[in-house]
N, C-alpha and C positions, 0 to 999 in steps of 0.2 A: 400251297399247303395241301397235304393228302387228304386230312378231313377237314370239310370247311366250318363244321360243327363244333371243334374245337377252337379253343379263344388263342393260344398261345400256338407257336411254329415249335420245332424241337430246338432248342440251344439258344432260346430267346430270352432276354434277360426282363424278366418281367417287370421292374421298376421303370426302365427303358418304354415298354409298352403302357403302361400306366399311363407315364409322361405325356405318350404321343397320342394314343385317345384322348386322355383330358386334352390335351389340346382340340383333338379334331371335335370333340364336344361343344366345348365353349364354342371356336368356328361354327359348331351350324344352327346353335341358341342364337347368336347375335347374327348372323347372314345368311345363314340357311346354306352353308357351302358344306361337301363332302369330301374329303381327301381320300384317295383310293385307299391309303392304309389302316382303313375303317371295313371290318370283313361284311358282307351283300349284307346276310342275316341281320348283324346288327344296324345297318347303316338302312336296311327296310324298316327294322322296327323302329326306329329313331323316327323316322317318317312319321308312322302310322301313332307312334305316343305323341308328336307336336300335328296331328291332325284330330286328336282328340282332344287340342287346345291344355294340354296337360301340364301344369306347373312343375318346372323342374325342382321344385321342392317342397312338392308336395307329400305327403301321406299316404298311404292307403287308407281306405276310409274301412270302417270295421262296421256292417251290418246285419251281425248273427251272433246274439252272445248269451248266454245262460240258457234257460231251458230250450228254446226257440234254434239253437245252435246244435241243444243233446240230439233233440227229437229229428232233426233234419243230419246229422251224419250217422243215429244211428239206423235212416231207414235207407242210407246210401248206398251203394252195389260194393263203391272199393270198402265199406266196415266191416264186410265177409274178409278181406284178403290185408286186413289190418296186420294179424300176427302176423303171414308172411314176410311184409313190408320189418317188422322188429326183427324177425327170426335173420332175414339177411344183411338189415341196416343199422342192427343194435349196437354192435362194435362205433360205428359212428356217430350214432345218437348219445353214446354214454360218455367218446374220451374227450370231454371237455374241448374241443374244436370246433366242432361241428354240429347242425341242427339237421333231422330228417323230417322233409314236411310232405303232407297228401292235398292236395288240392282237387276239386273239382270242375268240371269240365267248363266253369264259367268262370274260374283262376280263385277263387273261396278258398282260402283255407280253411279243411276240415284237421287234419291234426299237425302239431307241432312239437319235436318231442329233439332233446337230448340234456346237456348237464343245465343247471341250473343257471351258472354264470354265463353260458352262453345265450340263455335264453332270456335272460335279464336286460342280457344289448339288444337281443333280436326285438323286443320289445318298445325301443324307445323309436323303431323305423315299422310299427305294427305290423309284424313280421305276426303274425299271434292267430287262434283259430279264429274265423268268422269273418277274417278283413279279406277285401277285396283285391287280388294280387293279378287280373288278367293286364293287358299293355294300356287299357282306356284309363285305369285307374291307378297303378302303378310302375306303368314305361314299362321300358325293356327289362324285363328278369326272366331266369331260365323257366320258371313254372310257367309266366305269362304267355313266354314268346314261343316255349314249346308247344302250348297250344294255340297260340296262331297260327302256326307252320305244321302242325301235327305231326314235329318232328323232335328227336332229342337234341338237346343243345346246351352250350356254356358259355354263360356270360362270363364273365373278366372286369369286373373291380369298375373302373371308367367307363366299359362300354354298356354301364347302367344308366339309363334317360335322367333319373330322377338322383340329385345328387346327393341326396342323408344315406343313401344306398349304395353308393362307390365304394366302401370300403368293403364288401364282402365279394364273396366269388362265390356262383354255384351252378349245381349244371343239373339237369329232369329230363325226364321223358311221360312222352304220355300213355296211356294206357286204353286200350279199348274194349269194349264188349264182346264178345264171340259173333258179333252181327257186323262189327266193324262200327258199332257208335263209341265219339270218343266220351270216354269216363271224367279224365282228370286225368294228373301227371304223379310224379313222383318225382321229389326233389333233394338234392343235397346242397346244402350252405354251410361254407367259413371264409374262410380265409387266402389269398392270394396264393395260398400251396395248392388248395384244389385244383389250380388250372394246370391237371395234367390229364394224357388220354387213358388215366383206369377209372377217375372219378368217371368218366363219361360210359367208359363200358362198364360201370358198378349199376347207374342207375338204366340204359339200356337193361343189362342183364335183369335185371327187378323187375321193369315195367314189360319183359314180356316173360318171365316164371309168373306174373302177375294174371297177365293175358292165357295164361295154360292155365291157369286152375279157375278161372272162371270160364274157362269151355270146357273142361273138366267135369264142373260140377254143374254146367247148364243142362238140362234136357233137348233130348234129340229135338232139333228141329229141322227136317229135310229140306232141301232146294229155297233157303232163303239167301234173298238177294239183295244185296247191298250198293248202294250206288254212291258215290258221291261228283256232281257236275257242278256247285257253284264254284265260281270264284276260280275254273280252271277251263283250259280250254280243250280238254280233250279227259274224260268223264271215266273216275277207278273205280272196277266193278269188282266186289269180294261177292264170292258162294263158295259155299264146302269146306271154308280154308283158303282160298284161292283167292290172288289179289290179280286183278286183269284190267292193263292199261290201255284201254281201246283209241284208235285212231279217230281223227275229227270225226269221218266220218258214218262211222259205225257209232260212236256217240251223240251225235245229233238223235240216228235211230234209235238207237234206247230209251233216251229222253222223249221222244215223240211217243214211242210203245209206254213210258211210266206212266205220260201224259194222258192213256186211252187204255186203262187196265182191260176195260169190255174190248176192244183190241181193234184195229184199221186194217181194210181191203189196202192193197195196193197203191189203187189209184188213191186214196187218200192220203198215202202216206207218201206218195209222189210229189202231191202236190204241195203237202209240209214241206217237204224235201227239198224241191228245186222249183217250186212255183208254176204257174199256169204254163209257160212260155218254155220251161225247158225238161218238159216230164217225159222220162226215158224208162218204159217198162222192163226193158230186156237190160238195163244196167242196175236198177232198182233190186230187182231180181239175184243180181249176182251180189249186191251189197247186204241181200237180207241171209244168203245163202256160206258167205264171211259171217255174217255175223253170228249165225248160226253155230259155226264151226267158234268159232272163239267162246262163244257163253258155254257150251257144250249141247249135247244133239238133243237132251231132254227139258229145254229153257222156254225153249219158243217154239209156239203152233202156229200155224199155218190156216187161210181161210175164216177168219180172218187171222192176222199177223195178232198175237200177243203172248205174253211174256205166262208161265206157268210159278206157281209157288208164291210163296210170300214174297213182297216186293215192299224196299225199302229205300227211300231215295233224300237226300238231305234238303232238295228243292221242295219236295212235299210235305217234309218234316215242319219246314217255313208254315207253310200251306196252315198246316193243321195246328201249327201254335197260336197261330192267328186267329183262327175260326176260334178256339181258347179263353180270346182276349187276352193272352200272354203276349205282348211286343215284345218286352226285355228278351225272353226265353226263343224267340224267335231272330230276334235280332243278333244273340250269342249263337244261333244255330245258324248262319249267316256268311259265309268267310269271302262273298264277292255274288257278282252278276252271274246266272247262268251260262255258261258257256260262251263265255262275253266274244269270243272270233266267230264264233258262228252267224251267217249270214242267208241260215234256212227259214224260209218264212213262217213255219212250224212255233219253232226255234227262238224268234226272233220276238215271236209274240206274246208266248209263254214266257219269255225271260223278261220283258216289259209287264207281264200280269205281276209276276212275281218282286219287282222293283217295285211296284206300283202298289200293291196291298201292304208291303214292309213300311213304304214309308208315308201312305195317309195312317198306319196302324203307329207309327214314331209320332208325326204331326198331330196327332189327336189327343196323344197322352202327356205332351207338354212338357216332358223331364228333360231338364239338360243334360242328364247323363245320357240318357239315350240319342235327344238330339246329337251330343257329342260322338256320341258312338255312330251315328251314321253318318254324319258327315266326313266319317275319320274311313267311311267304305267308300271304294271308287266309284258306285253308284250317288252317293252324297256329297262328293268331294266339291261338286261345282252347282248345288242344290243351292242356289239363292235363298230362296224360299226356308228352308231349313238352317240356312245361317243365320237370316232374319229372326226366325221362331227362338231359334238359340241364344240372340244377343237379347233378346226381350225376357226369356224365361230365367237370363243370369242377375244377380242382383249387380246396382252401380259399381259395388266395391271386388267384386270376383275376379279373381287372377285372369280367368280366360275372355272374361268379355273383350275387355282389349282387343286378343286377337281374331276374335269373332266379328269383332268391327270392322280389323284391320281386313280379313277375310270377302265381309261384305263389300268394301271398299273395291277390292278387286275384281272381282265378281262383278260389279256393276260398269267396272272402268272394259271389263273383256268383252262382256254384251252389249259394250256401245249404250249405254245408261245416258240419258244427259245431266243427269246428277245422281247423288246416294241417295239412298231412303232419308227422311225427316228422324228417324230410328240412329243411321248414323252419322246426321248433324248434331243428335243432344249429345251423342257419345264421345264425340269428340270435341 
C-alpha cells in the first residue's frame, strides 16, 4: 500500500475487508494471533488497547460535563482555532453523514458537532464532548491512535478494538503548538464511505492551516528548542520551524546536554558517553562538532558544552509533571522509555530516573486507570508489581481483573515464581 495510513488499498472492496478484519479481530480477542492482513498501525494499537486490559465492549467513559467541561475547553489553545476547524469542516459537520470532532491531547473530547441524527448515534457509543476517546480508554480510533503515533491516521469499521464502535469509519490528525507540543487531533466520523484518501488529506490539510495560525498568532519566541526522546531511539529535534532527526548518537548528546542545562566539560560528558574504560576525547570532539553543525552554529556553547535558548524536552516535561503531583498528566506525556537502544551510561541512568519517578508516582495514586495505563507502556508491560497493585485496586466483578490475574499468572510463571501471589489464588 502507498500510504500505510490509509485503511483501504485502491479497488478494495470494502465489505470484503470488513469481513476479513472482523475476523482477524475475533482471532486475536480469543488467542492473541495476528494475521499479516491486519495493517502495523492498527495491529500495534490492538496491542496497546488489550494491554490496557480494555473490554472490547466497553464505553468511553465521559469525565467532563457541564460547567467543568465549559470552563476547561474554553481555556484550551485549539478554542482560538475553533472557527477555523467550522469554516473548513462545516460542509461535513452539516450533510447529515458525518460528525467533526476536536479532541485534546489526552484523547477528551472538547467538541462534537454535525446534523442532529447523526449525533443522536454518535451518542449511544459516547462519542459526546467530555468522554475519554484516547486507546486506554476507548481502543483503537483515529483521534486516539493519532495520538499515540502523533500521526494522522484511518481507521476502518472492524479495525476498531472496541466493538459498539465497528460500525463507523474515521480518520484525524493531530495538531501541534508552534513549540512542537502536541495539542489534540482533529477528527472526521461516518460511515464506511469515508475510507477514502481525501477524507485523510481533508483532516491532514486542517490540522496543519491549524498549525499556521497558531504560530501566526503566537509571539516571537527566538531559538526555542524542542525535543522529543521518549519512547524512540534516536531523539526529533524542532527550532525555527525545523524538525531535525538526529542520529543515536548525537541524541544521546542532546539528551545528556538537556540533562545539564548549567552545561558539561568534555571529560564529563565523556564519560556519560562511553564510560570510564572507553573515553575517547579526540572523537568526543568531532561528535560535539556534528552535532554542532546539525542544531545550527548559534545552539550550542562551548567550555562548557551547553545548549543556548529556551529548552524543551518531553523527558522533562515527565519530570515537571511529577514534581506537580500530576501522575495522570505526566503519564499521558509519556509515549515510552527514554531512548530505550541506548546503552550510554549517562543515558542509561537518566532513563531509569525517569521510569522510576513515573511509576512510584502511578503506584502511589492507586487508580487502575492509570495502573492500566502503565502497565499497557513497555516500561510496565512486565511490572509484576504494578499488575499486582492493579488486580487489587479492580473490583471482584471488573471486566479486566481477569486479565490482570491472568497477566500476573504469567509473570510469576517467567521469573521462575514457585507459586502466584495469595492475590491470585482468591482470584481465581
Amino acid at each position: 500500500m502507498a500510504d500505510p495510513w490509509l485503511a483501504l488499498e485502491f479497488g478494495a472492496d470494502p465489505a470484503e475487508r470488513i469481513a476479513q478484519v472482523g475476523a482477524a479481530h475475533e482471532a486475536f480477542l480469543t488467542a492473541g494471533d495476528l494475521p499479516p492482513r491486519v495493517r502495523d498501525v492498527v495491529a500495534e494499537s490492538w496491542r496497546r488497547s488489550a494491554g490496557a486490559l480494555l473490554d472490547p465492549e466497553a464505553t468511553a467513559p465521559v469525565d467532563l460535563t457541564d460547567g467543568a467541561l465549559e470552563s476547561y475547553r474554553a481555556g484550551h489553545p485549539l478554542a482560538r482555532v475553533l472557527p477555523l476547524f467550522r469554516d473548513l469542516l462545516g460542509g461535513i459537520a452539516d450533510d447529515g453523514a458525518h460528525l467533526m470532532a476536536v479532541c485534546d491531547a489526552g484523547g477528551r473530547l472538547l467538541w462534537v458537532e454535525g446534523h442532529p441524527g447523526v449525533l443522536r448515534h454518535a451518542e449511544r457509543m459516547n462519542f459526546v464532548p467530555g468522554a475519554r476517546w484516547d486507546e486506554a480508554h476507548a481502543g483503537t480510533n483515529a483521534p486516539g491512535t493519532a495520538l499515540a503515533v502523533d500521526h494522522s491516521v484511518q481507521i476502518f469499521a472492524t479495525e476498531h478494538f472496541v466493538r459498539p464502535v465497528q460500525r463507523w469509519t474515521c480518520a484525524a490528525a493531530p495538531i501541534h503548538d508552534p513549540t512542537g507540543r502536541l495539542l489534540g487531533a482533529i477528527d472526521i466520523t461516518g460511515g464506511d464511505h469515508l475510507a477514502t484518501p481525501q477524507s485523510l488529506a481533508l483532516v491532514r490539510a486542517t490540522a496543519r492551516a491549524a498549525e499556521a495560525f497558531l504560530a501566526s498568532a503566537a509571539p516571537a519566541e527566538p531559538d526555542v528548542i524542542s525535543v522529543a526522546a521518549l519512547g524512540r531511539n534516536e531523539a526529533e529535534l524542532r527550532v525555527g520551524g525545523r524538525r531535525v532527526r538526529l542520529g543515536r548518537r548525537h541524541s544521546e548528546l542532546l539528551v545528556l546536554l538537556l540533562d545539564h542545562p548549567e552545561g558539561r566539560t568534555g571529560e564529563q560528558l565523556g564519560l556519560d558517553l562511553y564510560g570510564d574504560d572507553r573515553l575517547h576525547p579526540v572523537t568526543l570532539r568531532a561528535e560535539l562538532s556534528r552535532l554542532r553543525r546539525a542544531l545550527g552554529p548559534d545552539l550550542l556553547d562551548s567550555r562548557p558544552y551547553r545548549l543556548r535558548g529556551t529548552v524543551r524536552a518531553d523527558f522533562r516535561t515527565v519530570g515537571e509533571l511529577l514534581e506537580r503531583g500530576d501522575a495522570a498528566g505526566a503519564l499521558r506525556a509519556y509515549p515510552g522509555p527514554l531512548l530505550p537502544a541506548s546503552d550510554a551510561p549517562g543515558v542509561a541512568r537518566l532513563r531509569r530516573l525517569v521510569d522510576g519517578q513515573l511509576r512510584a508516582a502511578v503506584l502511589a495514586a492507586g487508580d487502575p486507570a492509570l495502573l492500566a495505563a502503565w502497565t499497557a507502556t513497555p516500561a510496565g508491560a512486565d511490572d509484576l508489581t504494578a499488575w499486582q497493585a492493579l488486580a487489587r485496586a479492580l473490583p471482584p466483578g471488573a471486566p479486566r481483573r481477569p486479565l490482570a490475574l491472568a497477566r500476573i499468572g504469567q509473570l510469576c510463571a517467567e521469573y521462575d515464581l514457585e507459586r502466584a501471589t495469595s492475590l491470585q489464588r482468591r482470584g481465581n
